[in-house]
C-alpha positions as CSV (number, residue, x, y, z in Angstrom):
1,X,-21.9,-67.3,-6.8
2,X,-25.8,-65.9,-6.1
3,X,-26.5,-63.1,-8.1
4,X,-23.6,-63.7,-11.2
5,X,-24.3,-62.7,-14.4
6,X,-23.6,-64.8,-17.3
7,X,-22.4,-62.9,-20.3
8,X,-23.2,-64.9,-23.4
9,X,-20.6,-64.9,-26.3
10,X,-17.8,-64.0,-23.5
11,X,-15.3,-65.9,-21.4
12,X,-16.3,-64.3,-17.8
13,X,-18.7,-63.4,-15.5
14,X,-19.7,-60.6,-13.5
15,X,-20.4,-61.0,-9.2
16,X,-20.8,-57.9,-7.5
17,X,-19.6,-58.1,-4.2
18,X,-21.7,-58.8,-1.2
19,X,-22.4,-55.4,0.4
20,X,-22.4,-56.7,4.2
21,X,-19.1,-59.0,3.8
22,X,-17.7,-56.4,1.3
23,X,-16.3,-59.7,-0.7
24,X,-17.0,-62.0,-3.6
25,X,-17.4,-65.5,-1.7
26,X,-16.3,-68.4,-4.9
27,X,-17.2,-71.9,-3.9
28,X,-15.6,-74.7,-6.2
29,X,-15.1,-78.6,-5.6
30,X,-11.3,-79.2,-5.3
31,X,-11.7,-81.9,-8.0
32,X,-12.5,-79.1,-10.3
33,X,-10.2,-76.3,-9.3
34,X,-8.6,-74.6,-11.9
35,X,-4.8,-73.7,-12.1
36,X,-5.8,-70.0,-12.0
37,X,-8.5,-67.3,-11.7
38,X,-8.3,-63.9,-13.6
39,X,-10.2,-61.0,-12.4
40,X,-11.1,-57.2,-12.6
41,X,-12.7,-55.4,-10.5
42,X,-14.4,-52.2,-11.4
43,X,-17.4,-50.0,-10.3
44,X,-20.6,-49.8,-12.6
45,X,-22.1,-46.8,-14.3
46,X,-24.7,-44.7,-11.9
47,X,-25.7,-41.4,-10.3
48,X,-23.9,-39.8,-12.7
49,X,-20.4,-41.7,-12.3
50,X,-18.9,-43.2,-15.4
51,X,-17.6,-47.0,-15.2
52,X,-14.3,-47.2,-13.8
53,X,-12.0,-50.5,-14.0
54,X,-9.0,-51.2,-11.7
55,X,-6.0,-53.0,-13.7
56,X,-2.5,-54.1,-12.2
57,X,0.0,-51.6,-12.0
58,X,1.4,-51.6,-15.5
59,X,-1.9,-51.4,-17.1
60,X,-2.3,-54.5,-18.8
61,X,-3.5,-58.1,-18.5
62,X,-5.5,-59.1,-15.8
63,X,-5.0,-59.6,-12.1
64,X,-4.0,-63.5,-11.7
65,X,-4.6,-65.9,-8.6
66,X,-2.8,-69.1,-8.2
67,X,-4.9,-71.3,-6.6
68,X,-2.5,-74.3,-7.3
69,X,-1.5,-73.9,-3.2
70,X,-4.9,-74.5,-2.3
71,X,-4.9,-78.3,-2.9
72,X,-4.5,-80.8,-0.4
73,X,-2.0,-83.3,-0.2
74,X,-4.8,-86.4,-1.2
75,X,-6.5,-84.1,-4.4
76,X,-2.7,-83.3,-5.4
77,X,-1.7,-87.6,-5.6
78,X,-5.5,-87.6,-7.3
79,X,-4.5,-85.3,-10.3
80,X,-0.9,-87.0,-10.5
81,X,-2.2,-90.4,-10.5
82,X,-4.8,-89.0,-13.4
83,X,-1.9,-87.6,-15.3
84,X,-0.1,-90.8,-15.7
85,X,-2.9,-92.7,-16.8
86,X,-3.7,-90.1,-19.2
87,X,-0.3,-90.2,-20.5
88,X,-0.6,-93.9,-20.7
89,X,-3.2,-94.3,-22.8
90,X,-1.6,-91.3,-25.1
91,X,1.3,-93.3,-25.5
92,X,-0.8,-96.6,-26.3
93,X,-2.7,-94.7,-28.6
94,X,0.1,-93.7,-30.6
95,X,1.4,-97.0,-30.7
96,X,-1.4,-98.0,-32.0
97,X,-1.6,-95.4,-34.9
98,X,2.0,-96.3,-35.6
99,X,0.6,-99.4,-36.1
100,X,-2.2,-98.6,-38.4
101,X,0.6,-96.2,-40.3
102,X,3.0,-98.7,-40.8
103,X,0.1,-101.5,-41.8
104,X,-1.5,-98.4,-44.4
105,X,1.9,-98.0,-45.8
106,X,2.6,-101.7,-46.2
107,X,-0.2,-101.7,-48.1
108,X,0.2,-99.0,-50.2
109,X,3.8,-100.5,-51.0
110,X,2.4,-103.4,-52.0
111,X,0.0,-101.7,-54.5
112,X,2.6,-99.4,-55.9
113,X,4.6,-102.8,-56.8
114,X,1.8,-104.4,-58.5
115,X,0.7,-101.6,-60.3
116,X,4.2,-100.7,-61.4
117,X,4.5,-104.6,-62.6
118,X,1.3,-104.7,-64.3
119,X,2.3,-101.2,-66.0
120,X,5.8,-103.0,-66.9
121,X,3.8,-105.7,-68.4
122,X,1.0,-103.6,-70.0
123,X,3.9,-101.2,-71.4
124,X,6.2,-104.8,-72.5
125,X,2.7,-105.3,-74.6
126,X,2.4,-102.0,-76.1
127,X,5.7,-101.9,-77.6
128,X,4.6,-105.5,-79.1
129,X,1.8,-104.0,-80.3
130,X,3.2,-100.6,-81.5
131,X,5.9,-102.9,-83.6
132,X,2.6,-104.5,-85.5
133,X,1.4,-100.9,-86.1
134,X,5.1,-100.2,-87.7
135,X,5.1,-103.0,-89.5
136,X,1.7,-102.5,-90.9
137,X,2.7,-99.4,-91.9
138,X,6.0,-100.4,-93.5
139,X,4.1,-103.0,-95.6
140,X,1.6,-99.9,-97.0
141,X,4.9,-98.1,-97.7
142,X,6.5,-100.8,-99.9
143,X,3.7,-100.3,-102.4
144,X,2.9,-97.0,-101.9
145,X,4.2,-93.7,-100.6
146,X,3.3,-92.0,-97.5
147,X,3.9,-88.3,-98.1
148,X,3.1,-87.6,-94.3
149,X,2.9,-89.6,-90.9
150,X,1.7,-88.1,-87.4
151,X,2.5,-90.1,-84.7
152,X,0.8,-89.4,-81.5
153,X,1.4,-91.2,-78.0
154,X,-2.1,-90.9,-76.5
155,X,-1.1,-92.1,-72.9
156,X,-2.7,-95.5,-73.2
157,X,-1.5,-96.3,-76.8
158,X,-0.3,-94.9,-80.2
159,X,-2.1,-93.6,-82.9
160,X,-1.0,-93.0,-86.3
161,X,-2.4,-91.0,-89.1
162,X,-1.2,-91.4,-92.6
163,X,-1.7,-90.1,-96.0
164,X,-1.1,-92.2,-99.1
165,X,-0.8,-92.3,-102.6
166,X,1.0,-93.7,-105.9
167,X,4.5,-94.1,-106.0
168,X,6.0,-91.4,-108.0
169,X,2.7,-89.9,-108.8
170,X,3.0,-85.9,-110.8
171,X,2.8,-82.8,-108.6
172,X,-0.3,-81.8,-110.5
173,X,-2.3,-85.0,-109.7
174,X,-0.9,-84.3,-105.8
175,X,-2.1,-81.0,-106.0
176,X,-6.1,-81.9,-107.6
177,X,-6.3,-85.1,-106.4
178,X,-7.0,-85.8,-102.3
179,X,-4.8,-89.0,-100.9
180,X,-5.9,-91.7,-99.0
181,X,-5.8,-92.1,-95.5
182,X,-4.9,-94.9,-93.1
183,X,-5.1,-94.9,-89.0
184,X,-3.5,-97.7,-87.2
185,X,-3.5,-97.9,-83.4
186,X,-2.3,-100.1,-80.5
187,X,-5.4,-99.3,-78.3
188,X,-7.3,-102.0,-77.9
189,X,-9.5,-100.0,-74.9
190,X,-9.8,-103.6,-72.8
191,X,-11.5,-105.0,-75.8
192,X,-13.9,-102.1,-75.9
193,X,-15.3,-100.3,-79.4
194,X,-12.9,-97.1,-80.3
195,X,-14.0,-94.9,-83.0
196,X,-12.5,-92.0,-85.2
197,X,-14.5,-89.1,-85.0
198,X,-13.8,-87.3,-88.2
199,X,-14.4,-84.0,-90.5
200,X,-12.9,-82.3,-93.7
201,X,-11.7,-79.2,-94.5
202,X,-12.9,-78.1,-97.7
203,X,-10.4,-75.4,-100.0
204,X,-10.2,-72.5,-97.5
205,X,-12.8,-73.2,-95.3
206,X,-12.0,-73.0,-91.3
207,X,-14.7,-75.2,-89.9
208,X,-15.1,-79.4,-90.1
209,X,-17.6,-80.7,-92.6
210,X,-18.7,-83.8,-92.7
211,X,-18.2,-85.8,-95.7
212,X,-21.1,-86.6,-98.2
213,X,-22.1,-90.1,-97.5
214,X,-20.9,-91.8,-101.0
215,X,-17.5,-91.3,-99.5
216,X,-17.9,-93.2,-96.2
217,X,-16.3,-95.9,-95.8
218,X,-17.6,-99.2,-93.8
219,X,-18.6,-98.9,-90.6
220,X,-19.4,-95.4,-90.6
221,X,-22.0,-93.2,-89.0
222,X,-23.6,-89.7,-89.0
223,X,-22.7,-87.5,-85.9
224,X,-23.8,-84.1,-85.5
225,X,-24.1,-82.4,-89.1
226,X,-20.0,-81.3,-89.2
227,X,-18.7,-85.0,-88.7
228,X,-18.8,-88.3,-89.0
229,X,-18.0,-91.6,-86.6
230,X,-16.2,-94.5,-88.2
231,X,-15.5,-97.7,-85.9
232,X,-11.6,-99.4,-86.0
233,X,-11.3,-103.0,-87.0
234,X,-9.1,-105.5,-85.3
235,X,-6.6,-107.2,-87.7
236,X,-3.7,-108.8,-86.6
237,X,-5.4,-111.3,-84.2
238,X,-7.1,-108.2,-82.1
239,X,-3.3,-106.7,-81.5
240,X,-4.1,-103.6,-83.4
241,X,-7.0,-101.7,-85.0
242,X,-7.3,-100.4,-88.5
243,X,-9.6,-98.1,-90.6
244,X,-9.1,-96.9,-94.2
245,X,-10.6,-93.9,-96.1
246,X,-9.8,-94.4,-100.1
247,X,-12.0,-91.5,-101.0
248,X,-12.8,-87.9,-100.6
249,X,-14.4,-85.0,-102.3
250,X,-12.7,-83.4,-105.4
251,X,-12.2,-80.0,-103.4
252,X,-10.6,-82.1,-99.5
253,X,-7.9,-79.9,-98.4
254,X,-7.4,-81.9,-95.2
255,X,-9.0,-84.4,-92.3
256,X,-9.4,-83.0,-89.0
257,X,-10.1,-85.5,-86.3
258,X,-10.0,-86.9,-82.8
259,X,-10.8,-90.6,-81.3
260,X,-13.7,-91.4,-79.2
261,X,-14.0,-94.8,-76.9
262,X,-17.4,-95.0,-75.5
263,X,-19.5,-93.8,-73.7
264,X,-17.7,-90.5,-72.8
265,X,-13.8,-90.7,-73.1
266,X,-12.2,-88.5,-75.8
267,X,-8.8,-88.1,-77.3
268,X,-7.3,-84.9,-78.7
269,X,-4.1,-84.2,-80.0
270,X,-2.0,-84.8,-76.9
271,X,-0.7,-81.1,-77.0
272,X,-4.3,-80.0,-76.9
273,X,-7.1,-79.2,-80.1
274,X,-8.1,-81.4,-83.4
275,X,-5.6,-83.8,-85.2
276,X,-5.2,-82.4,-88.6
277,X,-4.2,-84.5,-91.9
278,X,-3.0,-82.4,-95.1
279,X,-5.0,-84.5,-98.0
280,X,-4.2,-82.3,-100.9
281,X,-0.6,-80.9,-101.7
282,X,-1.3,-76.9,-103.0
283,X,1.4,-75.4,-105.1
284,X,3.9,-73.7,-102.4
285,X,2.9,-69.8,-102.0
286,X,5.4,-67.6,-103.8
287,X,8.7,-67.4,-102.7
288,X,8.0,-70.4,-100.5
289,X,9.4,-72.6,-103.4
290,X,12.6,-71.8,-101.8
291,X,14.6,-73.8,-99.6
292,X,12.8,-73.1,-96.6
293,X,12.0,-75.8,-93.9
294,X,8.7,-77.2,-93.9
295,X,7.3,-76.2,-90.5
296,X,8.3,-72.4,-92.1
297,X,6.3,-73.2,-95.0
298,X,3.0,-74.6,-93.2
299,X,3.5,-71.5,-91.1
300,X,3.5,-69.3,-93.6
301,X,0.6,-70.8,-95.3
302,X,-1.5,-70.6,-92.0
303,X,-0.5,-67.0,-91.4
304,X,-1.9,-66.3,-95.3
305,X,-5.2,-68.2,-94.8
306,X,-6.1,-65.9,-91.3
307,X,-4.9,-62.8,-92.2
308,X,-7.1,-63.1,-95.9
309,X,-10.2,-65.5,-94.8
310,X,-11.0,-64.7,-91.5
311,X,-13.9,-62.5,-91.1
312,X,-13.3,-60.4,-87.8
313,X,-9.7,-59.8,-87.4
314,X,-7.7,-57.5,-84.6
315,X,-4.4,-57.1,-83.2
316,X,-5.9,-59.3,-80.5
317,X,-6.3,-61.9,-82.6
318,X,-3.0,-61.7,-84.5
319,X,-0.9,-62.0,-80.9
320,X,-2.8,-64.4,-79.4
321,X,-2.4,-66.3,-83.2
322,X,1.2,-65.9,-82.9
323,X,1.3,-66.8,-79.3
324,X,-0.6,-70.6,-80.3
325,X,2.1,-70.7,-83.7
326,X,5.0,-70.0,-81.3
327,X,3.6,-73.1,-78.9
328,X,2.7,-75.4,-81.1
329,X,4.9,-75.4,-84.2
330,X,7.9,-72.9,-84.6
331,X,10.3,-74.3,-81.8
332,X,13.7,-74.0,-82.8
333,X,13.3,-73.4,-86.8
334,X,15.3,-70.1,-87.7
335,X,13.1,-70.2,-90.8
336,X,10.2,-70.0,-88.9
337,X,11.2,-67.0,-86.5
338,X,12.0,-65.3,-89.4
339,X,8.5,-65.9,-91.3
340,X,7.2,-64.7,-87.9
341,X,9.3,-61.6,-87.5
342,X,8.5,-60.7,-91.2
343,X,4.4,-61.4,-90.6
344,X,4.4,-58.6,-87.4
345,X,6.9,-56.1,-89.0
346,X,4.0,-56.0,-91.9
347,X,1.8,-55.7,-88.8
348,X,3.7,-52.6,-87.2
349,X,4.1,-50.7,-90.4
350,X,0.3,-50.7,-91.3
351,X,0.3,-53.3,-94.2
352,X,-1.9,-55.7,-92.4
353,X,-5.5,-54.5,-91.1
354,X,-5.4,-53.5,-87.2
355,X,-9.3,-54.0,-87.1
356,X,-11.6,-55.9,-89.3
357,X,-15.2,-56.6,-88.1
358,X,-14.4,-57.0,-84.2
359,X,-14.2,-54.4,-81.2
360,X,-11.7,-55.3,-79.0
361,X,-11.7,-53.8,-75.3
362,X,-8.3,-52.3,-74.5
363,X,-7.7,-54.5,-71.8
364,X,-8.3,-57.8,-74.0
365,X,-5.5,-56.0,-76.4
366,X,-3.1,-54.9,-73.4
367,X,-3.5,-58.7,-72.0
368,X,-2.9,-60.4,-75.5
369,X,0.3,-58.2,-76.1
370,X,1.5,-58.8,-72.2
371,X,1.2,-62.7,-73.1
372,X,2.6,-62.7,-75.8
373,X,5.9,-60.8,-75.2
374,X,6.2,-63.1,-72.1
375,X,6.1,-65.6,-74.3
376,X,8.8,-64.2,-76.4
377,X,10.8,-63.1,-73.7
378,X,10.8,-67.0,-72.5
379,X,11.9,-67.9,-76.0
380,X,14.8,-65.6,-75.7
381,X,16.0,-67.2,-72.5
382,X,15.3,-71.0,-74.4
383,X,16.5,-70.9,-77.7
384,X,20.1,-69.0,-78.0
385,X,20.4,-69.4,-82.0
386,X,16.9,-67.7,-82.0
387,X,17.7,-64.3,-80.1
388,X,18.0,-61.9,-83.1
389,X,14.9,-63.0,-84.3
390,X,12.9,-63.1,-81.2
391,X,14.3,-59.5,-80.4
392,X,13.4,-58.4,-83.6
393,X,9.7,-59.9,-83.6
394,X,9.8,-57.7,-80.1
395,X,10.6,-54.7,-81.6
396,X,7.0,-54.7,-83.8
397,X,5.0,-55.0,-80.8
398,X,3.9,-53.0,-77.7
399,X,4.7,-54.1,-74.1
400,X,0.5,-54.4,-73.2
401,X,-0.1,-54.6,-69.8
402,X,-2.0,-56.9,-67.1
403,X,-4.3,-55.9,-64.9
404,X,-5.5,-52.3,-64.7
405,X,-3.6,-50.9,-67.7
406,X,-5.7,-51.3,-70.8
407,X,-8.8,-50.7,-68.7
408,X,-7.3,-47.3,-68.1
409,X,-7.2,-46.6,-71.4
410,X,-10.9,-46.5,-71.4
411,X,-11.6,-44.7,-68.0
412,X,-9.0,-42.0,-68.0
413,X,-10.1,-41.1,-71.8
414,X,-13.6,-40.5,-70.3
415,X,-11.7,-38.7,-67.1
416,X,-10.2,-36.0,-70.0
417,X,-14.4,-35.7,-71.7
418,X,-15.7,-34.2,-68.5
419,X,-13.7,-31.2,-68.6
420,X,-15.6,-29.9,-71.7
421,X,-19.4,-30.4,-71.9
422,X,-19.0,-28.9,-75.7
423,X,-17.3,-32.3,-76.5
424,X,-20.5,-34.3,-77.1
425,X,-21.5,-36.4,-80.4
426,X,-19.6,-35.6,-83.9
427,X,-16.4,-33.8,-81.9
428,X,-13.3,-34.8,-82.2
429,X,-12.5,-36.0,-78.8
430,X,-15.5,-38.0,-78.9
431,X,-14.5,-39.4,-82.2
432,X,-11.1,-40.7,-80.7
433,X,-12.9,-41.7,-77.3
434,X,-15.2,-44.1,-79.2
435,X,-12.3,-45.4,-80.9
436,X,-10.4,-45.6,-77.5
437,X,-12.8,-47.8,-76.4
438,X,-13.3,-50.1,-78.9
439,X,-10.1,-50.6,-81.0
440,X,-7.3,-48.7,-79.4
441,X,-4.4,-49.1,-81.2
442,X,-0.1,-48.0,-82.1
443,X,-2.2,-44.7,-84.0
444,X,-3.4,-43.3,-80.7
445,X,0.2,-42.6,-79.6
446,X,0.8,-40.1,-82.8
447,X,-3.1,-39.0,-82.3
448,X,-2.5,-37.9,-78.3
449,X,0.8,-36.1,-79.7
450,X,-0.5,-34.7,-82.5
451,X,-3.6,-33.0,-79.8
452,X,-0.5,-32.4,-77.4
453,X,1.1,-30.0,-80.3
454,X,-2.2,-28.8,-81.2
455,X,-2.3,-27.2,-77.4
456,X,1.3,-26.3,-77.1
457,X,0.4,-23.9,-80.3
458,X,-2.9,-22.8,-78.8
459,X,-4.6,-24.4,-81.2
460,X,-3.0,-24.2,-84.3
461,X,-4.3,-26.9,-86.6
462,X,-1.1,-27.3,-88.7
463,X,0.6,-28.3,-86.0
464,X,-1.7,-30.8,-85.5
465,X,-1.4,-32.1,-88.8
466,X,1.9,-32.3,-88.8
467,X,2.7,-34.5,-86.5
468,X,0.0,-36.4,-87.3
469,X,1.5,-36.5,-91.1
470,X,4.9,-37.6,-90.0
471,X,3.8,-40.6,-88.4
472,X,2.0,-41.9,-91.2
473,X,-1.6,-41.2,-89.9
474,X,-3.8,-39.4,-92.4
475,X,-7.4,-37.9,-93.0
476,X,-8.3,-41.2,-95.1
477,X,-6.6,-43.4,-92.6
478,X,-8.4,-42.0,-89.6
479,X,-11.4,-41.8,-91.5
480,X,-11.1,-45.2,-92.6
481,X,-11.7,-46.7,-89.2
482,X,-14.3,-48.5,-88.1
483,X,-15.3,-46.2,-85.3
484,X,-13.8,-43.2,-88.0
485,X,-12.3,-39.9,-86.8
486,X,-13.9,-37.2,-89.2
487,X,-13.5,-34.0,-87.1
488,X,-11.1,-31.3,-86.3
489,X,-10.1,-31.1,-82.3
490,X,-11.3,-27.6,-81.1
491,X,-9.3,-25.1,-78.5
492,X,-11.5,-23.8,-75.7
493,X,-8.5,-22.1,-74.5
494,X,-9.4,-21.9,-70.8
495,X,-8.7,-25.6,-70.6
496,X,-4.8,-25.5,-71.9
497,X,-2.8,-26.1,-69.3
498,X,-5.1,-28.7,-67.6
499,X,-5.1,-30.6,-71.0
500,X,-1.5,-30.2,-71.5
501,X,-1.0,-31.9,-68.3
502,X,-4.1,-35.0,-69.1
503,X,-2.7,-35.4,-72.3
504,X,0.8,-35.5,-71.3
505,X,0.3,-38.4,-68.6
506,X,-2.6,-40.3,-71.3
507,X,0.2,-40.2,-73.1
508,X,2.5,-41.9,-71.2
509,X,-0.3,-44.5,-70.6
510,X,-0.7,-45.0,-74.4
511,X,3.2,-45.5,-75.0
512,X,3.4,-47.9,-72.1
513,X,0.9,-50.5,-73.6
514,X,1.5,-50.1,-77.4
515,X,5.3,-49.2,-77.6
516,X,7.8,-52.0,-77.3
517,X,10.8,-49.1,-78.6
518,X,10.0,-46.3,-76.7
519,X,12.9,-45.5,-74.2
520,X,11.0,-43.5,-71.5
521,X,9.0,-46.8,-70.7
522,X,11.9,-48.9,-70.9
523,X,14.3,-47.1,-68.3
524,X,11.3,-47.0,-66.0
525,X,10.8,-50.4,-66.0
526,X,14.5,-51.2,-65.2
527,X,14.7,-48.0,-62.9
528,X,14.6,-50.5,-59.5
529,X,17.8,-52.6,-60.3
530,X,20.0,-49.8,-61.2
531,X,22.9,-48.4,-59.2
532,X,22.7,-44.8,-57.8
533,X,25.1,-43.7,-60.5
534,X,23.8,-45.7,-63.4
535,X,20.4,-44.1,-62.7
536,X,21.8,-40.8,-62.6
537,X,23.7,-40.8,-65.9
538,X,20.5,-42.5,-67.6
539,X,18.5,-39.6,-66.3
540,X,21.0,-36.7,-67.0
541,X,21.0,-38.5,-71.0
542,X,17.6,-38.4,-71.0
């Protein structure tokens, strides 16, 4: 209508009414008549009036016209005769998308067959081929003896990795002398090159090294300064593809190594990382020259190498070690659970370093603890001959925490600093907030008790020292670490009760994340699934 307003962004108009007619006069073709019109009337802002609208009695919605009466008997057979050609060409449409569905999956059946026969074809050829690799194998092993065999399904073939050696060669000649190696594999990569991407480990070293080149064998090429490329050869009529490695430095304590087909497709060990290869056989570590399971004694041995050769060393890194040992090799070995439960009870009563060379944030520590008592806790549901082990190995570790909880280990430290300006560089509290920050750890439990006692007794430093001293924590040990605590905690006394109260909730914090025994923690944590009564006889114990 003349004089509307179009209100951009909105779905209406505005039409103020014609001032002689007193009425808003709509026009619209009967072909394009809607079911409906909605309207509101209301009177506009002026001469000191505020806007006023006028809704239907009840306040909400909008007042509603039907304007379906208003068509004639010729525009009403119109819009029926439009409906049913309309639904007409709906329903030929979805015939014809029926169609086209039931052509797609046709199709798609067809595929699915082929594939599966040209897999049950491909697979019927890899056994074939994976029999040659056994038998090639078996003819090395009537000569000689092959002191260890991986075996590795790589998806598209096998691979295997031996060592050999002399029949009935002397433990001392195993123990200076590296064995050979052979790898045989089914993976003929459509006829394409695949290559054996290989390093060394030398005595205790962690890192590949590539080999000195008098010890290459044929068909070998530099890489990138750590390894070395060597290229299979076919034998047995192309069916399989061989390479052999007779020599190695003096000092080889094992190959590490993965496969490479060009230009850009790798293989790892399918469980994820490097292939590894033991070349020389060391004298078992004492008391491993018992009968103990294999997988116990190469666990053993690994937890020996990290804990003495690796530089930079936390309690980070020992859980997230023993989190990648629990996955990868203990599985159901009793021997191994107990090698691990004997590695962190050293751990928990201080015989292994806490920190060496590395600042650890406490929420990297809280989140490496969380996973890896998950972990156990899985373990514990898995293996049922393992549970007095696992819940052992539980007991030497603290609960951690996910998300916020170690990062409040760092703010609300720096929340109890502000109430004392006097605690600036070379106090104590900024001693233990340093080390809060960078290596919190089980001794921050006893320390936050120890202050706790030291305020109950308005500052008596014996106190302090006492508790301190019955947990194990000394002057030499806490001046011993690597962000050291040197000073004596001072008692502005004005500040007792509000520290009694930070400390006692810091507390609670510290318990949570590096306790796995403490029973507070515990019974909150299972507080929501008790019964009324249970929970009441809990807390009256408590």
């Amino acid at each position: 209508p003349e004089n509307s307003q179009d209100r951009p962004g909105k779905a209406s108009m505005r039409t103020p009414f014609d001032p002689t007619l007193q009425a808003v006069h709509i026009q619209v073709d009967e072909q394009l008549l809607p079911e409906k019109l909605l309207f509101l009337p209301f009177i506009e802002a002026s001469h000191g009036c505020r806007e006023q609208w006028f809704k239907p009695k009840n306040g909400a919605g909008s007042f509603k016209l039907d304007l379906d009466p208003m068509l004639s008997e010729a525009e009403i057979a119109r819009r029926m005769e439009t409906l049913k050609l309309k639904e007409k060409e709906e329903l030929e449409m979805k015939k014809e998308e029926e169609r086209v569905r039931k052509e797609k999956e046709e199709a798609e059946k067809k595929k699915q067959a082929e594939i599966e026969k040209k897999l049950e074809e491909e697979t019927a050829k890899r056994e074939a081929r994976k029999a040659t690799c056994l038998k090639y194998i078996a003819d090395i092993e009537a000569k000689y003896e092959i002191p260890e065999k991986l075996v590795y399904d790589m998806g598209v073939g096998d691979f295997f990795l031996c060592s050999v050696r002399p029949k009935n060669q002397s433990k001392e000649i195993r123990a200076k002398e590296p064995a050979k190696v052979v790898a045989v594999t089914n993976m003929t990569m459509g006829g394409g090159e695949l290559i054996l991407h290989w390093g060394l480990k030398i005595g205790t070293s962690r890192g590949w090294t590539e080999p000195p080149k008098q010890f290459w064998p044929p068909n070998t090429i530099a890489k990138d300064g750590k390894a070395v490329q060597t290229t299979f050869t076919d034998v047995q009529g192309g069916e399989i593809r061989v390479i052999s490695i007779d020599n190695f430095p003096i000092d080889a304590a094992g190959l590490m190594c993965v496969l490479f087909a060009p230009p850009n497709k790798w293989f790892n060990k399918p469980s994820g990382g490097d292939m590894y290869l033991t070349l020389l056989e060391t004298p078992p570590l004492p008391g491993l020259d018992k009968d103990v399971s294999k997988k116990a004694v190469k666990l053993a041995e690994n937890i020996v190498e990290v804990e003495m050769e690796y530089e930079s060393w936390t309690l980070m890194h020992r859980y997230n070690h023993a989190s990648h040992q629990i996955t990868s090799t203990v599985d159901d070995d009793t021997d191994c659970w107990s090698t691990l439960y004997v590695w962190l009870r050293y751990s928990q009563l201080r015989v292994l370093d806490w920190q060496r060379s590395y600042n650890t944030q406490p929420r990297q520590l809280s989140a490496a603890q969380m996973n890896f008592v998950t972990l156990l806790a899985k373990k514990y549901l898995e293996l049922g001959d393992q549970r007095w082990n696992i819940r052992m190995s539980m007991s030497c570790v603290g609960r951690g925490g996910s998300g916020d909880m170690g990062q409040r280990i760092r703010d609300d430290i720096l929340h109890i600093c502000r109430f004392h300006r006097g605690w600036g560089h070379g106090s104590m509290m900024e001693q233990w907030h340093q080390k809060l920050h960078n290596n919190t750890n089980p001794d921050d439990v006893h320390i936050c008790n120890a202050l706790l006692a030291f305020w109950h007794s308005n500052g008596n430093i014996n106190e302090y020292w006492r508790v301190l001293g019955e947990n194990g924590v000394t002057k030499e040990r806490m001046a011993s670490y690597e962000q050291p605590i040197t000073s004596e905690p001072d008692f502005p006394g004005h500040l007792k009760d509000t520290m009694l109260h930070e400390l006692g909730r810091y507390g609670e914090l510290l318990k949570t994340v590096h306790l796995g025994t403490d029973l507070d923690t515990i019974v909150n944590h299972c507080r929501w699934f008790m019964h009324g009564d249970t929970k009441s006889a809990v807390d009256g114990y408590l």
